[in-house]
N, C-alpha and C positions, 0 to 999 in steps of 0.2 A: 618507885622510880629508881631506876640507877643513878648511880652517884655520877657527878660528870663525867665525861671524858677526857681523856688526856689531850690535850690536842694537836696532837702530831697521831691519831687513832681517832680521827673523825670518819663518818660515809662521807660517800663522793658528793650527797644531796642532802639539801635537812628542808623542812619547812618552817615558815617566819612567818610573825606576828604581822600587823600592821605597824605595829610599836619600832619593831627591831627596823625595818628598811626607815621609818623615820628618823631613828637616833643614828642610824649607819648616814642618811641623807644628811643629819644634823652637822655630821665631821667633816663635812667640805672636802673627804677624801674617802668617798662611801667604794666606790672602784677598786680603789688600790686596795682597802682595806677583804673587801671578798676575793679582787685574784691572791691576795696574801695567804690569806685561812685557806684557799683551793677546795669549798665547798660552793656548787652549785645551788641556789637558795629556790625554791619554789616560794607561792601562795596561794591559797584558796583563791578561788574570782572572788569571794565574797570581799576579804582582802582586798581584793585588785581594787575593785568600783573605787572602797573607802581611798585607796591610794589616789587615784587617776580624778576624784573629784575635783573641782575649786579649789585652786588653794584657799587658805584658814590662816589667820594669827599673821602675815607675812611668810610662809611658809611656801617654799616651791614644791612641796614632796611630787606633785604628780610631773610636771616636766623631769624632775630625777628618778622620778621611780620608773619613766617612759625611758630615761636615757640606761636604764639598769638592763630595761628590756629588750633594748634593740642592739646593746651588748653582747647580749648571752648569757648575763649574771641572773635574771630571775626572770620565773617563767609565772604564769597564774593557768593553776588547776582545778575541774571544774570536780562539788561537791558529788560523789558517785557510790554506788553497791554498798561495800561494806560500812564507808564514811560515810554514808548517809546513817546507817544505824548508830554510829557511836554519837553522831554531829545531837539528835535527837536527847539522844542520853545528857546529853553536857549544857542542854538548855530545858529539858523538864524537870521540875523541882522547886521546890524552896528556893529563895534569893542567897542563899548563904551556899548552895550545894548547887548553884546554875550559871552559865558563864554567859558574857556576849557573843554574837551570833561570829564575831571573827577568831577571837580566841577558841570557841565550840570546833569552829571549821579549819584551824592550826591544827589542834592534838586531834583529832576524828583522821585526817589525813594523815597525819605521822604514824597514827597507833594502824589505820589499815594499811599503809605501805610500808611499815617497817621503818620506817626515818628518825633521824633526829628533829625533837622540835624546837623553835628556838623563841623563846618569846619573856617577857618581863616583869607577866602580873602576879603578884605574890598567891595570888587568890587562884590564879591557873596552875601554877606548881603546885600547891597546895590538892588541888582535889587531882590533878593527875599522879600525883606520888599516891593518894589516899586510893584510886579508884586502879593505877594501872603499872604498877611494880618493872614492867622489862620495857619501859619507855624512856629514853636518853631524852631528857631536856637541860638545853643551858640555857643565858641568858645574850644581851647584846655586849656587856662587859665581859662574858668568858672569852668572845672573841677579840676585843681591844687586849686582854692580858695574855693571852694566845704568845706563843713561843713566837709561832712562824710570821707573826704579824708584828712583832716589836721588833723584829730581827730583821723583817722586811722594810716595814716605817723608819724606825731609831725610837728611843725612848724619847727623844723631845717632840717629834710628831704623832705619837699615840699619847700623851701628855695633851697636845693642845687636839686632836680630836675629841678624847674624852671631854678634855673643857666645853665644846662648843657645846657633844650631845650631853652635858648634864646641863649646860646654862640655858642652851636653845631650843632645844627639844626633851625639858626639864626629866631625862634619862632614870631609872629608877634603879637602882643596886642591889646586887646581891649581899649579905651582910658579910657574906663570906671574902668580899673584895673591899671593906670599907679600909681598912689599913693600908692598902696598896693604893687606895684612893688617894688618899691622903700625903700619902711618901711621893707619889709623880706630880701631884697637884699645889701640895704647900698650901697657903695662904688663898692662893686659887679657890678653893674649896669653898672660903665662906660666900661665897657667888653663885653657890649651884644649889637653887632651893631645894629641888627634890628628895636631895640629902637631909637625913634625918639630923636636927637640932644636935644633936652630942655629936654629930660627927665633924657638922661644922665649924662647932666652936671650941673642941677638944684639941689640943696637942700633941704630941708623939708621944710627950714623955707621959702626960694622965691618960693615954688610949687602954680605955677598958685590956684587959684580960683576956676577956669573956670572948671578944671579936675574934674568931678564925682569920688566920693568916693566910695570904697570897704569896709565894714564892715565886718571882720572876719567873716565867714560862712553864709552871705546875698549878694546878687547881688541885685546891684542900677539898674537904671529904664536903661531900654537901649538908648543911644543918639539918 
């Protein structure tokens, strides 16, 4: 896998998780926040269905995932030729070496069209870095820490977006962004369970070492 991307050096298109339009829905500013990035978001259909379902938990994702649609911000693409061979690849296997049928049909689509993919599961990165080395994936927080989107928001409104998608749509982090977490968030933090126990209840001054650093509008090397 390539290391992220800078992000003023994105494609025009990427394709997204199911995950990623939830946390993007989660920020009460999913809109602003893709005309900001000035990336085009696709999804599998398979994606879509899960989108457009019932809502779940109090969740609206499908009335916003409809209003993302009839926007022009995401489109849903149907599983086809070459994606169909890789979609197969990324769900036959061991449980350890197989993914869900959404995350399968995120990276199967990115790797045959060339895109970036954009999605959150540790365990997705993980076997696309191990299986497919010239594939660009980030995450939904490389986009909240995004130059052109903190520039566009202000830091206090990508501050309380991230809050919402880590409290409400329990958002999962890169570890490479835990510090920068923490420094926009404060106290905030220990409200977001998804975050890993030492990061919630750590302070700046005991923050691990070890944690890669976020530079305001630069993404560090990926782990």
């Amino acid at each position: 896998m390539k290391q992220p991307p800078s992000p003023d050096n994105r494609n025009a298109s990427a394709v997204v998780d199911a995950s990623v339009i939830i946390n993007l829905n989660a920020t009460g500013c999913a809109e602003e926040i893709i005309r900001a990035y000035g990336v085009r978001l696709s999804a599998s259909e398979i994606v879509g269905r899960e989108l457009l379902q019932d809502p779940v938990n109090g969740r609206n994702d499908a009335a916003l995932s409809r209003l993302l649609l009839d926007n022009g911000l995401l489109d849903f693409v149907p599983l086809q030729g070459e994606a169909e061979r890789y979609f197969e690849g990324f769900v036959s296997g061991t449980a350890r070496e197989t993914l869900e049928d959404g995350e399968a049909a995120t990276l199967a689509i990115a790797i045959a069209s060339s895109r970036q993919a954009i999605l959150d599961e540790k365990k997705a990165i993980r076997i696309s870095t191990e299986r497919f080395h010239g594939i660009e994936v980030i995450s939904t927080s490389d986009i909240l820490a995004s130059s052109r989107v903190q520039h566009a928001l202000g830091l206090d409104q990508v501050g309380e977006a991230l809050f919402r998608a880590l409290r409400d749509a329990r958002m999962r982090v890169q570890e490479r962004h835990y510090k920068w977490v923490v420094e926009l968030l404060g106290e905030r933090v220990q409200q977001c369970k998804s975050l890993p126990a030492f990061v919630r209840e750590r302070t700046l001054g005991a923050y691990p070492e070890a944690v890669s650093l976020l530079i305001i509008g630069e993404i560090s090397s990926d782990e």
